[in-house]
N, C-alpha and C positions, 0 to 999 in steps of 0.2 A: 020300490027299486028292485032291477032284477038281478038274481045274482046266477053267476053261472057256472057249473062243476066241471071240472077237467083232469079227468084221471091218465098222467105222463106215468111211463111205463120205464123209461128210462132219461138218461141225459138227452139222446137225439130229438124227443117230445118236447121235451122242453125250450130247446132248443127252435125247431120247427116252429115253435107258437109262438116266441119271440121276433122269428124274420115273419112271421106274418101278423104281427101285430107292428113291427115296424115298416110293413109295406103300407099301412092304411095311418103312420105317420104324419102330423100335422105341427107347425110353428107354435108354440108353448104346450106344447103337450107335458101331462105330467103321468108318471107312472109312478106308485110307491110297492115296495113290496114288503111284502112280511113274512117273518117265519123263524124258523131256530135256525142255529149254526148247522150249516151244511144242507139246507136244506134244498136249495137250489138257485138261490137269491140273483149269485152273481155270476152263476150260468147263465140265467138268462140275459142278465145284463152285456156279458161279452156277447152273447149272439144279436144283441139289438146290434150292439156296437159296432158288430163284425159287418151285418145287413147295411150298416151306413155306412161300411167301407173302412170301418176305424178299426185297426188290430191294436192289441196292445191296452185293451179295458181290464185290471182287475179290480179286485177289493182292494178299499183304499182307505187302511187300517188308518195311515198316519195323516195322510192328508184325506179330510173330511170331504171337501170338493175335489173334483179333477173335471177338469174340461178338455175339450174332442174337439177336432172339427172334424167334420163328416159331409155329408149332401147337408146336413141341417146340422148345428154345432150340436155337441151330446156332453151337458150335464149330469156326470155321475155322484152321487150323494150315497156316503153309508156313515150314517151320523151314530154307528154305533157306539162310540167312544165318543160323544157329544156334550153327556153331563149337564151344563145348568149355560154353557155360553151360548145355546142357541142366536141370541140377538145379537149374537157380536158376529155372528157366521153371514147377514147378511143373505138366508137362504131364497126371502121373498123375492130378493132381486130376481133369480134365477126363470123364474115362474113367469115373467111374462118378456125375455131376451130372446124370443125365436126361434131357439131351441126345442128340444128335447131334455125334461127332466128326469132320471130314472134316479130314486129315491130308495137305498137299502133298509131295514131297519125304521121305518117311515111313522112305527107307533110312538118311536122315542118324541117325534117332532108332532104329533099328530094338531096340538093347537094353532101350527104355523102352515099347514097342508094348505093348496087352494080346495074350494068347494067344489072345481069341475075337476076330478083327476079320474085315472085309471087304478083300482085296487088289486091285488093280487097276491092272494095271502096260499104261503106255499103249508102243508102238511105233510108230515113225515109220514109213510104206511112201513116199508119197510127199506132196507137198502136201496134198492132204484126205482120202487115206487113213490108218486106224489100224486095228492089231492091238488089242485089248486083249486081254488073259489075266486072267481073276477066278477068284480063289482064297480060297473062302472059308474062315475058320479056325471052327467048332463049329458046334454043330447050329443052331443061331439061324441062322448064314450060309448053310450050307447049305440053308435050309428060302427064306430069302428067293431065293435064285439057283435053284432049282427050280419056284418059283412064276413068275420074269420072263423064263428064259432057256429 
């Protein structure tokens, strides 16, 4: 499996690589992210969201799900505050409705993940640098990360 380095330099990087991984968007896509608090998580998430036309994506401490409509509906997931109800969350629905699934926090849930998604595990270097490592899981991800990166 190949994985791929990506060193954002600032917010606008990250940003950047988010509307161009939502130009090569497709109907159940999943995308999970990782990383610490602040790390960049849900910057990216508002710029997918923004790319699909949808203002108004943040972190969504209290409500676990929030759904979008966009060109393709946009499932936002940050199951940080998740704890042990995963099954009652009903996440697997989400994974094959048409959408777009973008996944905060995505270790907490990782037994419920599908096996084809998008990884994107954010590291801190220093205030507005980041490593990310994208790790796509099947040929769908594959095919999008070879087209952008």
């Amino acid at each position: 499996m190949e994985e791929y380095k990506l060193t954002m330099h600032d917010e606008r990087d990250t940003i950047e690589l988010a509307q161009n991984i939502e130009s090569e968007k497709f109907p159940n896509m999943v995308i999970c992210l990782y990383g610490d608090l602040g790390s960049g998580k849900t910057v990216f998430a508002k710029a997918f969201g923004h790319a699909m036309g949808i203002d108004g994506v943040t972190s969504s401490t209290f409500n676990i799900i929030k759904e979008y409509n966009g060109e393709l509906p946009l499932y936002h997931m940050d199951v940080y505050r998740v704890d042990n109800n995963v099954e009652n969350l009903g996440i697997e629905e989400y994974f094959d409705k048409g959408g777009v699934t973008i996944i905060e926090w995505a270790d907490l849930i990782k037994d419920y993940l599908p096996e084809e998604r998008l990884d994107i595990r954010f590291k801190v270097i220093d205030e507005n640098t980041r490593v990310l490592v994208i790790t796509p899981h099947g040929e769908k991800y594959e095919n999008v990360c070879g087209d952008i990166i």
